[in-house]
Backbone bond lengths (Angstrom), bond angles and torsions (degrees), N, CA, C in turn:
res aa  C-N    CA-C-N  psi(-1)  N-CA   C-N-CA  omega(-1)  CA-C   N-CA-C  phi
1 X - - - 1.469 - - 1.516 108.94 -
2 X 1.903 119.04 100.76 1.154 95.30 135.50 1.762 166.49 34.48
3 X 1.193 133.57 87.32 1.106 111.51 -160.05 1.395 93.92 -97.03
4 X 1.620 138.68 165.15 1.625 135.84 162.17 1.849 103.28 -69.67
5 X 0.769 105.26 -2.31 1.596 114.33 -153.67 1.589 129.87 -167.52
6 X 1.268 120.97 95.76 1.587 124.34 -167.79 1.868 93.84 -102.27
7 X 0.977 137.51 89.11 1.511 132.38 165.28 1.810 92.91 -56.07
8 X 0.614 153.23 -34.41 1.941 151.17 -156.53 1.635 95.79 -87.31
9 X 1.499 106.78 -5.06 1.424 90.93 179.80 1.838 118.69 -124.28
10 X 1.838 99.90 11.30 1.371 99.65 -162.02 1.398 105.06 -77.16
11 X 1.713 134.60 5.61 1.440 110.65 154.99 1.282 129.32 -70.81
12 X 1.355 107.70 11.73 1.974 103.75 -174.79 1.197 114.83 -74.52
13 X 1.735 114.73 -50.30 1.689 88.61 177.53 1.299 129.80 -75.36
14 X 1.558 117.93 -32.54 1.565 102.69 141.17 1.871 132.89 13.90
15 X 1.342 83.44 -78.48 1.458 113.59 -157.78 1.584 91.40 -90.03
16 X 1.324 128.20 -43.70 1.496 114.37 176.18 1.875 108.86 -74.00
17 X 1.407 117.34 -17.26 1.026 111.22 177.04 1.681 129.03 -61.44
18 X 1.425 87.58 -46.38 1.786 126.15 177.20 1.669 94.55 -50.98
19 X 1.648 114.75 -57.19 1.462 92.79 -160.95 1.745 104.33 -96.17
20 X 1.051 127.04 -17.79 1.314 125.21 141.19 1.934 118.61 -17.56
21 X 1.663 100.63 -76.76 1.789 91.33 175.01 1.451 122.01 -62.65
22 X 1.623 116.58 -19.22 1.714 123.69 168.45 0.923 104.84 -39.31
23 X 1.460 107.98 -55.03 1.643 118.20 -158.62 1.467 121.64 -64.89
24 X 1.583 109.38 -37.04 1.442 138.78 172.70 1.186 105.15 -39.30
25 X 2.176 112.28 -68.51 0.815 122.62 -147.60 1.658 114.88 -85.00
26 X 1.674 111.69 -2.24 0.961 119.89 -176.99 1.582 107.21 -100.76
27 X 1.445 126.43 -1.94 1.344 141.43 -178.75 1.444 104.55 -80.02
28 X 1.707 100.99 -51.89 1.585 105.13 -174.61 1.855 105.38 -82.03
29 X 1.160 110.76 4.41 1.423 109.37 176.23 1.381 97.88 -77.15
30 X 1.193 122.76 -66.09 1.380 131.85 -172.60 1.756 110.69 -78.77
31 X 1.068 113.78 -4.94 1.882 94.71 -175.01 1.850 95.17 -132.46
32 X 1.111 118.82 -16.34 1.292 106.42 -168.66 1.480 115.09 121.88
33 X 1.463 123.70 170.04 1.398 110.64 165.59 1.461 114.11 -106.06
34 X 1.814 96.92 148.51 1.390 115.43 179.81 1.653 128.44 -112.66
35 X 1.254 136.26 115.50 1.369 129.87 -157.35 1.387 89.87 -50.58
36 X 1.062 144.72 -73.21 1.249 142.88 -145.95 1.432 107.36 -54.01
37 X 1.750 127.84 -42.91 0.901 131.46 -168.29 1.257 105.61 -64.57
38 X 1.813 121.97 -63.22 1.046 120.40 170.19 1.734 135.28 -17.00
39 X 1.915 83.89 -51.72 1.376 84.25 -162.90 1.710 103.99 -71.78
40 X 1.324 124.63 -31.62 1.403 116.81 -152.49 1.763 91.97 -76.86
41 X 1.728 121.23 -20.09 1.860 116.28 167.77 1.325 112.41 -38.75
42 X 1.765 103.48 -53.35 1.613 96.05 -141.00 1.921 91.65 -78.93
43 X 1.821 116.23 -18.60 1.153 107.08 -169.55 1.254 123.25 -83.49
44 X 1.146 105.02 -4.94 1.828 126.79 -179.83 1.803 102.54 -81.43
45 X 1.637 100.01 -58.75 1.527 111.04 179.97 1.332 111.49 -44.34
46 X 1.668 121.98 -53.52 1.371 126.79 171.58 1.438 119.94 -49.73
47 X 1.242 120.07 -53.61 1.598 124.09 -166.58 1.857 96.16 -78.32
48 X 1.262 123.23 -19.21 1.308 96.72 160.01 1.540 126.63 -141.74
49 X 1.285 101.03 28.28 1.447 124.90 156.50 1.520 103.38 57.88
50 X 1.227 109.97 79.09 2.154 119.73 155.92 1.716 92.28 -133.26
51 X 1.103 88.40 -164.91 1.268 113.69 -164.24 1.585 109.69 -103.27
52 X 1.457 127.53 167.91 1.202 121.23 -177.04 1.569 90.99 -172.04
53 X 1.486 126.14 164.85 1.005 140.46 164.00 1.244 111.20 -65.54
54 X 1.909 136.62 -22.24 0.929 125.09 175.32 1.723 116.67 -102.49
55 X 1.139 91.18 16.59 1.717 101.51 -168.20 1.787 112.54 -161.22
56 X 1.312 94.98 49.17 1.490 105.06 162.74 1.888 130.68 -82.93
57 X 1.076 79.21 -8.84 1.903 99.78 165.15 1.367 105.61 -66.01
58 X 1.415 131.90 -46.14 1.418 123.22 -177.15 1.168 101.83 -69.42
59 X 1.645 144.85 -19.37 1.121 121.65 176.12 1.856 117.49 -55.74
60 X 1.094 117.08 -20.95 1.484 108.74 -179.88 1.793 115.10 -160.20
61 X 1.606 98.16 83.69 1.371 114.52 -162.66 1.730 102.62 -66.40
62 X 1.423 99.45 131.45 1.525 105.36 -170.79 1.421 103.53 -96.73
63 X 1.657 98.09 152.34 1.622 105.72 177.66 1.257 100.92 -125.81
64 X 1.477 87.74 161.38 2.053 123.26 -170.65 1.171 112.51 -90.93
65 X 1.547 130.45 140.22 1.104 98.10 174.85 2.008 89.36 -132.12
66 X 1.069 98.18 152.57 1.765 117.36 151.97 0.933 149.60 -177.96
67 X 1.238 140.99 138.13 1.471 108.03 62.31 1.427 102.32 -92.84
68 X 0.982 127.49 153.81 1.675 140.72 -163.58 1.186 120.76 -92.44
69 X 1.945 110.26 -16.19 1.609 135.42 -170.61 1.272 85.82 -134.49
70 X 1.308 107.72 138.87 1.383 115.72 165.66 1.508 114.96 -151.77
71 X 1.703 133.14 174.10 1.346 130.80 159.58 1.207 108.18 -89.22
72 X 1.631 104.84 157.73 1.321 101.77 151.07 1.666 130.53 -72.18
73 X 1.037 115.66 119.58 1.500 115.57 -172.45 2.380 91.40 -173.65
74 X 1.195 87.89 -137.85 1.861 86.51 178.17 0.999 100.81 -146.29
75 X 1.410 132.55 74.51 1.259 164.54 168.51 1.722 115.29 -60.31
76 X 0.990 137.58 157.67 1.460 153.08 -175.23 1.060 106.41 -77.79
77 X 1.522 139.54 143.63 1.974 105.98 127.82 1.412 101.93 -117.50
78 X 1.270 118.12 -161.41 1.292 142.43 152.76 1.376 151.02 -68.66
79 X 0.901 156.79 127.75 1.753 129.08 162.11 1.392 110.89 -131.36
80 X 1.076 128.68 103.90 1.699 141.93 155.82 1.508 94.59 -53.69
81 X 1.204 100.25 139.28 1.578 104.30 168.46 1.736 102.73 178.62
82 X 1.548 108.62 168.23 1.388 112.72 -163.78 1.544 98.66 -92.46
83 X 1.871 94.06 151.99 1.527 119.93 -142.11 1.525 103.05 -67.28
84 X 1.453 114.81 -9.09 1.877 116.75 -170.33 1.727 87.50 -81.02
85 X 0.932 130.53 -39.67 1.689 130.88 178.89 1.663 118.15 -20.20
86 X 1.220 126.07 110.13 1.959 120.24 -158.00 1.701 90.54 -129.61
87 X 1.485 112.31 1.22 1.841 112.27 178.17 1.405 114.18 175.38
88 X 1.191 107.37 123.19 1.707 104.93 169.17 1.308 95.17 -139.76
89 X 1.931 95.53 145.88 1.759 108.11 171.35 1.629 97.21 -124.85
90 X 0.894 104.57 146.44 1.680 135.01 160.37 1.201 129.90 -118.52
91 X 1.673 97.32 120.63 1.209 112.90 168.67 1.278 143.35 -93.17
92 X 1.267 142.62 116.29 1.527 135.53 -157.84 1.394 105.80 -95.97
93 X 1.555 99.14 150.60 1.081 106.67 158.52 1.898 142.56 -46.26
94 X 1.258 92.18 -24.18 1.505 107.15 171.71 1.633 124.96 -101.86
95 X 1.576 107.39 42.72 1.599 130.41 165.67 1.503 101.84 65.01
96 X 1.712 127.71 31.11 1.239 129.45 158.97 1.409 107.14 -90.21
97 X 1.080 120.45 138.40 1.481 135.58 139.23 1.820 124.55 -93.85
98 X 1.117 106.68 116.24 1.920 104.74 179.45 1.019 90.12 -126.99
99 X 2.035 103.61 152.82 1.431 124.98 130.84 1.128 145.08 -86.94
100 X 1.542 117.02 110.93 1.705 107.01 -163.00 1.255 117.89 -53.95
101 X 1.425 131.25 138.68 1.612 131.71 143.29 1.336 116.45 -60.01
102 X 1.690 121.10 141.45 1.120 124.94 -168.40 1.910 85.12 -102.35
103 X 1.337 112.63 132.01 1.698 117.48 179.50 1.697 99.89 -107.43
104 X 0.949 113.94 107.42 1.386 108.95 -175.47 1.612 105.46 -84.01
105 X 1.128 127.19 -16.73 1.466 119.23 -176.20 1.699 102.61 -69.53
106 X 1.352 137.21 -28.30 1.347 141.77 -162.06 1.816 87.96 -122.39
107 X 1.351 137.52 -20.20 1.213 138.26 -173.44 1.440 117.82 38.43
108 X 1.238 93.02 55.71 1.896 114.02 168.76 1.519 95.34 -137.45
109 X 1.161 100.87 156.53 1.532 125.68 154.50 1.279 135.12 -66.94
110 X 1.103 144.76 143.50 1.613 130.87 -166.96 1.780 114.27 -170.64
111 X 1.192 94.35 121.86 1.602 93.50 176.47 1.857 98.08 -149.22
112 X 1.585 80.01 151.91 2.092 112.92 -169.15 1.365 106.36 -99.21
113 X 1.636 100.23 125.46 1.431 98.70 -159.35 1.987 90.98 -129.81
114 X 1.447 103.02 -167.80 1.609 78.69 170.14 1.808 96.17 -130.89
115 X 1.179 115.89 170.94 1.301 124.41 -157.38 2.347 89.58 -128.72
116 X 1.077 130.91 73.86 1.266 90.38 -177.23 1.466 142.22 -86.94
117 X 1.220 111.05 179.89 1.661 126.09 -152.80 1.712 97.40 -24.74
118 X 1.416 89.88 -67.70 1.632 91.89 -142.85 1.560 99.44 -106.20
119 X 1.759 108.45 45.76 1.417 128.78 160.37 1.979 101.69 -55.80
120 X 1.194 115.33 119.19 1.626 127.23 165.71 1.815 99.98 -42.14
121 X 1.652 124.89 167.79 1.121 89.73 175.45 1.544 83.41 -115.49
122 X 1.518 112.74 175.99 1.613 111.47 165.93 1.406 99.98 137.82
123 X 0.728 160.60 147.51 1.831 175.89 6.65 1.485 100.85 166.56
124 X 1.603 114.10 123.74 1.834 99.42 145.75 1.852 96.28 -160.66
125 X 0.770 85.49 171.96 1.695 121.95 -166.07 1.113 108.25 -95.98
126 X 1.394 122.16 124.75 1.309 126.54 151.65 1.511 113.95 -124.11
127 X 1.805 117.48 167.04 1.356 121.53 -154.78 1.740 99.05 -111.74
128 X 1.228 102.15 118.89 1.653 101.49 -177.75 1.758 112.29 -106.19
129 X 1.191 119.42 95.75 1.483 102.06 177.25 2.055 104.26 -123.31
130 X 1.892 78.28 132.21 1.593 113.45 176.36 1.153 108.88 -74.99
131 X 1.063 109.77 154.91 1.329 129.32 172.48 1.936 108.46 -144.41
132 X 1.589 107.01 106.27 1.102 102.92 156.77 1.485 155.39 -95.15
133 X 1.281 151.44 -171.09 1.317 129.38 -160.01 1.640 123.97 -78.10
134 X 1.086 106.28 -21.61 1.699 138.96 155.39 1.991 109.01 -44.51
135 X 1.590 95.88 -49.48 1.876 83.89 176.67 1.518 80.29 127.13
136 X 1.447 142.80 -33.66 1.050 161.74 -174.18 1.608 107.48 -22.76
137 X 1.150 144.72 103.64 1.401 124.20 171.52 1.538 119.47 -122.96
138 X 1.095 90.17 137.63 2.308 96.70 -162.73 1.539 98.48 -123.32
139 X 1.281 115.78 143.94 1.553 126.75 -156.54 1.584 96.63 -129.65
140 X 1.375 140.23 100.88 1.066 129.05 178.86 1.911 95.14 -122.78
141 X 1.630 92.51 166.28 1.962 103.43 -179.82 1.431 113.30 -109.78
142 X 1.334 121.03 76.16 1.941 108.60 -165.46 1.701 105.56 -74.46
143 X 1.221 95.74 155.71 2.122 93.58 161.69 1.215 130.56 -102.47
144 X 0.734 127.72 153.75 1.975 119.04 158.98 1.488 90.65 -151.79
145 X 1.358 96.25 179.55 1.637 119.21 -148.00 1.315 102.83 -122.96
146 X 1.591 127.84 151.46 1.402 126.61 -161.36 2.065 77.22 -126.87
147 X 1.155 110.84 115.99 1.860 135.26 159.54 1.153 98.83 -113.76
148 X 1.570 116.82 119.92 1.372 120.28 151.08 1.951 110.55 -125.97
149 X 1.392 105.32 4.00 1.232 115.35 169.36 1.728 114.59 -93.50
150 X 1.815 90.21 129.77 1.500 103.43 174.16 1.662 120.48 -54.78
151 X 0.983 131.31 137.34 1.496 116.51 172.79 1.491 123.72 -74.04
152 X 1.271 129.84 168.97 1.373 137.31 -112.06 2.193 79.33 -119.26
153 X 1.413 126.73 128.47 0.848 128.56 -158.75 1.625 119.81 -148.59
154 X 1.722 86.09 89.69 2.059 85.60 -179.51 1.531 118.90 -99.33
155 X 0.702 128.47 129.78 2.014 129.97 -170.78 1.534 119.98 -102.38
156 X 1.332 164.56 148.90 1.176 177.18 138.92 1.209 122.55 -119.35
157 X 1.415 131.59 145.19 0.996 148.38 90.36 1.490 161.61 -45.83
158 X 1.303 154.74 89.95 1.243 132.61 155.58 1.596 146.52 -79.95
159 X 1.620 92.43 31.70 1.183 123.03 157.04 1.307 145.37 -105.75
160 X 1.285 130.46 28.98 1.401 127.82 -148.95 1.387 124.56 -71.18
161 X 1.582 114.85 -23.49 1.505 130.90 -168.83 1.925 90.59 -110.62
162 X 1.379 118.57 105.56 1.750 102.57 164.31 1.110 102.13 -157.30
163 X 1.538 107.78 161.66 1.533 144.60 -153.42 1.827 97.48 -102.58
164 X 1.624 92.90 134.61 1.557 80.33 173.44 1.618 123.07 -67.46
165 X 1.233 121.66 150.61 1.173 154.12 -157.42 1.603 113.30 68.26
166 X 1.113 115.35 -8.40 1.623 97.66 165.72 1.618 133.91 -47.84
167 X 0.832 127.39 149.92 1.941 132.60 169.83 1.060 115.93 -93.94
168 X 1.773 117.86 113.99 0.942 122.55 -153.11 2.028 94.12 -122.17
169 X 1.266 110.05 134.61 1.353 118.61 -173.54 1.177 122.41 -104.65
170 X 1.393 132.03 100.81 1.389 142.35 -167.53 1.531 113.76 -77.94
171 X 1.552 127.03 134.99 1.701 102.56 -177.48 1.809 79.24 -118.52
172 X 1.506 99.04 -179.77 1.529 113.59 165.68 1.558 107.63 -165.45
173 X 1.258 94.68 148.51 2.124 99.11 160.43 1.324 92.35 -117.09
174 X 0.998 103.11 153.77 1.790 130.76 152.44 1.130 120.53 -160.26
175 X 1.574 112.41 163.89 1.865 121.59 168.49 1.377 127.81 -16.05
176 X 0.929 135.15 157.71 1.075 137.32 -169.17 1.449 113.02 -84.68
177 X 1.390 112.38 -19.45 1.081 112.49 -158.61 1.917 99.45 -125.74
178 X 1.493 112.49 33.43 1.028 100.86 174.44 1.612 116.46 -96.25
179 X 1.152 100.12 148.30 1.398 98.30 -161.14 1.945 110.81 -104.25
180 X 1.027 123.86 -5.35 1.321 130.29 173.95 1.624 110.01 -152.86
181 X 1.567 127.13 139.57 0.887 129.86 -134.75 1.809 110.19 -165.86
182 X 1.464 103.84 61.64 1.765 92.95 174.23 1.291 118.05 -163.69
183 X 1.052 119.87 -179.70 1.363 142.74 -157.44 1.558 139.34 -83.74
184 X 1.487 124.80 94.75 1.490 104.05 175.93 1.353 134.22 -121.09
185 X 1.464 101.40 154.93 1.752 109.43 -152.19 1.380 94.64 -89.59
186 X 0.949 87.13 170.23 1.900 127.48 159.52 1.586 103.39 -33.94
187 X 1.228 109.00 -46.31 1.488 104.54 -151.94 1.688 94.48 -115.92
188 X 1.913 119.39 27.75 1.434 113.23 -175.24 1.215 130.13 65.40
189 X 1.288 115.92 12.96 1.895 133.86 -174.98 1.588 91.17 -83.61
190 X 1.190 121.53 111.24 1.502 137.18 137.50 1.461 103.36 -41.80
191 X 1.305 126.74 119.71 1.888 132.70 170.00 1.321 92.71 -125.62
192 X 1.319 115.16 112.36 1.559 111.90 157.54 1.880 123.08 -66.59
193 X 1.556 108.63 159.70 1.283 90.34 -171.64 1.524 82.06 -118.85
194 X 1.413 116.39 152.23 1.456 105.84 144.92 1.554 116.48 -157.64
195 X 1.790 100.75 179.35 1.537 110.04 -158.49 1.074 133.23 -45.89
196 X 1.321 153.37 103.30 1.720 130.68 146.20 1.573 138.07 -77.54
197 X 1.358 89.94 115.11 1.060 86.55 178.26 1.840 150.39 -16.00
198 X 1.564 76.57 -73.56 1.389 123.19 173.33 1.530 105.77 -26.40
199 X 1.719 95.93 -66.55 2.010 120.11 -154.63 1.256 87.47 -79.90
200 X 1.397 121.53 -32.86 1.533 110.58 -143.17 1.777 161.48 88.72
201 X 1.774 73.83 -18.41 1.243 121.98 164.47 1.836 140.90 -103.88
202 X 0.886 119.50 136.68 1.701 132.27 175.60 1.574 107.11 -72.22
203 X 1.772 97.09 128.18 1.740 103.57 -161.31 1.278 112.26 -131.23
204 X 1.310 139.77 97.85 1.035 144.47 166.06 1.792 140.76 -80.02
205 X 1.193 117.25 104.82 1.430 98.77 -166.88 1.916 125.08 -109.11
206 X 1.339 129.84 151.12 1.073 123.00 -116.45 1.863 96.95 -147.78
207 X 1.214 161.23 102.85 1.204 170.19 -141.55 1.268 94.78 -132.42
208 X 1.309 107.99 105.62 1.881 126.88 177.10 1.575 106.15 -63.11
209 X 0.965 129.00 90.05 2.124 132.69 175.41 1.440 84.07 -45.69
210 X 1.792 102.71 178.03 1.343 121.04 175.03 1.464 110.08 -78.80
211 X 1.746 124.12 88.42 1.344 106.05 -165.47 1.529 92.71 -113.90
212 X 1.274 128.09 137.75 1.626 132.54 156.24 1.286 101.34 -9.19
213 X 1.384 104.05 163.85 1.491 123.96 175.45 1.553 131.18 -81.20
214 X 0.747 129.53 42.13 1.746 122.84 172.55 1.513 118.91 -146.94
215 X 0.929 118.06 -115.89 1.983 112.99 -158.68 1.765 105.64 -130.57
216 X 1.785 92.78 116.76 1.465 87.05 -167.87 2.059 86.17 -118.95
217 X 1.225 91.92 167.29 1.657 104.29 165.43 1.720 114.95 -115.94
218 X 1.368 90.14 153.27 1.602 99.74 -178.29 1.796 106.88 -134.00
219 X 1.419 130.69 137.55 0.836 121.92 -156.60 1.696 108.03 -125.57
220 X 0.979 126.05 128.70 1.580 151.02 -147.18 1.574 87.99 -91.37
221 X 1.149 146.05 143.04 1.663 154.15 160.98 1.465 102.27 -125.17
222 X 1.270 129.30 112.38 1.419 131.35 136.14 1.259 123.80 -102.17
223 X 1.781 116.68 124.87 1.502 123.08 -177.79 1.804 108.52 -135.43
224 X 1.336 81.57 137.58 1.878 99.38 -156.56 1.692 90.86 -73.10
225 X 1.629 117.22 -145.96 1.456 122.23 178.49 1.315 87.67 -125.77
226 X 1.445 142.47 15.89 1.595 117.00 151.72 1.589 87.39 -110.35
227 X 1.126 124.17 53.81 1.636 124.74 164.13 1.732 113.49 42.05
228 X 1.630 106.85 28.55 1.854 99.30 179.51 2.086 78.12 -73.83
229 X 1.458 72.90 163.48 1.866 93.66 168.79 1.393 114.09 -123.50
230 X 1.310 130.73 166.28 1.331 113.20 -175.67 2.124 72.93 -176.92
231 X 1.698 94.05 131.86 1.455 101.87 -177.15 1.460 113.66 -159.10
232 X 1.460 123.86 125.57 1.282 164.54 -143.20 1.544 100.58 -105.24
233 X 1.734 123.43 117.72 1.654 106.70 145.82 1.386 105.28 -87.80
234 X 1.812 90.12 177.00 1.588 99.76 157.55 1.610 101.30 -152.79
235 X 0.773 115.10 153.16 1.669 130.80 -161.94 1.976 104.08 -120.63
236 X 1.067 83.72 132.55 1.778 102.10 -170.52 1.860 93.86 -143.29
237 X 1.502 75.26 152.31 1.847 96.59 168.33 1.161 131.29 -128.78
238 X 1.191 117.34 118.77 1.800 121.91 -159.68 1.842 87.87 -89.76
239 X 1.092 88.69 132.47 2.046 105.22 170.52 1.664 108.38 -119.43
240 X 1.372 101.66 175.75 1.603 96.80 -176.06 1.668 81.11 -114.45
């Protein structure tokens, strides 16, 4: 009788897999390469993870990291990384050691570290090593960036005196690196602003509601990608 199941025997396909791509690779030695051949290497190499001339990338699956800018405070990040991955810890530069949680609802990895206060801002390194389901362990150094400065924030108008229903055109500069950029009214209207080329400038435009007559403010928001904020009024006068 048969067993449904020999565990004493699960290195065979392994091992029939291995000499299977030999065979491949000794076909395209002598005849040339064939899509088909190719393809069935890299799908064999994957499902049981060695190496191959066409699939030396799986030897050391790289991870993502973000957000890439951050504050100092104890902030999150990320890790993209390839799907054989069963544990990664990171080590920071600031004498933490963590183990990431795998979040399957966003299907990244993520672990809270602390960043402190009066961290300088500007480049550092931390040490990420994977571990995949194989036993496999890969040691890579990712960066991200320490921003605790607001970005840089000039505001205009050339509207200051207007009548309701006029269109009123907002300009702005900021950082280079700000990443959201707009405008709110009188009446709580979110106005996005955005780039032109051309001017050089960030442009927002703006339809005066029926508001009473006198002096209202509107307030300018610039927010970088480590979320500093930095925000501008501007003062206009509705006339009849």
């Amino acid at each position: 009788t048969l067993p449904a199941l020999n565990e004493l025997n699960n290195f065979i396909p392994r091992l029939w897999a291995r000499e299977r791509v030999n065979y491949l690779l000794k076909q395209i030695k002598l005849h040339g390469e064939k899509e088909e051949w190719i393809k069935e290497i890299i799908e064999l190499s994957k499902k049981f993870n060695f190496v191959t001339p066409y699939t030396s990338f799986l030897a050391a699956p790289r991870s993502t990291l973000r957000p890439r800018v951050i504050r100092p405070a104890d902030p999150y990040i990320f890790i993209k990384t390839d799907e054989l991955v069963t544990r990664i810890i990171v080590k920071f530069p600031f004498g933490e050691t963590k183990v990431a949680e795998f979040d399957r609802e966003l299907n990244l990895w993520k672990v809270r570290f602390i960043v402190p206060k009066d961290t300088p801002d500007g480049k550092y390194f931390c040490t990420v090593i994977t571990q995949d389901r194989f036993g496999n362990q890969f040691t890579e150094k990712l960066s991200y960036i320490i921003d605790s400065s607001p970005p840089y924030l000039k505001v205009w108008t050339t509207s200051e005196k207007v009548m309701k229903g006029d269109l009123i055109a907002f300009f702005a500069q900021a950082s280079k690196d700000t990443e959201y950029l707009y405008v709110i009214t009188p009446d709580k209207e979110k106005v996005l602003m955005r780039y032109e080329t051309e001017s050089g400038y960030s442009k927002g435009e703006w339809k005066v509601p029926a508001l009473n007559s006198g002096y209202y403010e509107l307030t300018v928001i610039a927010i970088d990608f480590a979320k500093n904020k930095s925000s501008q009024k501007i003062k206009i006068q509705v006339v009849e």
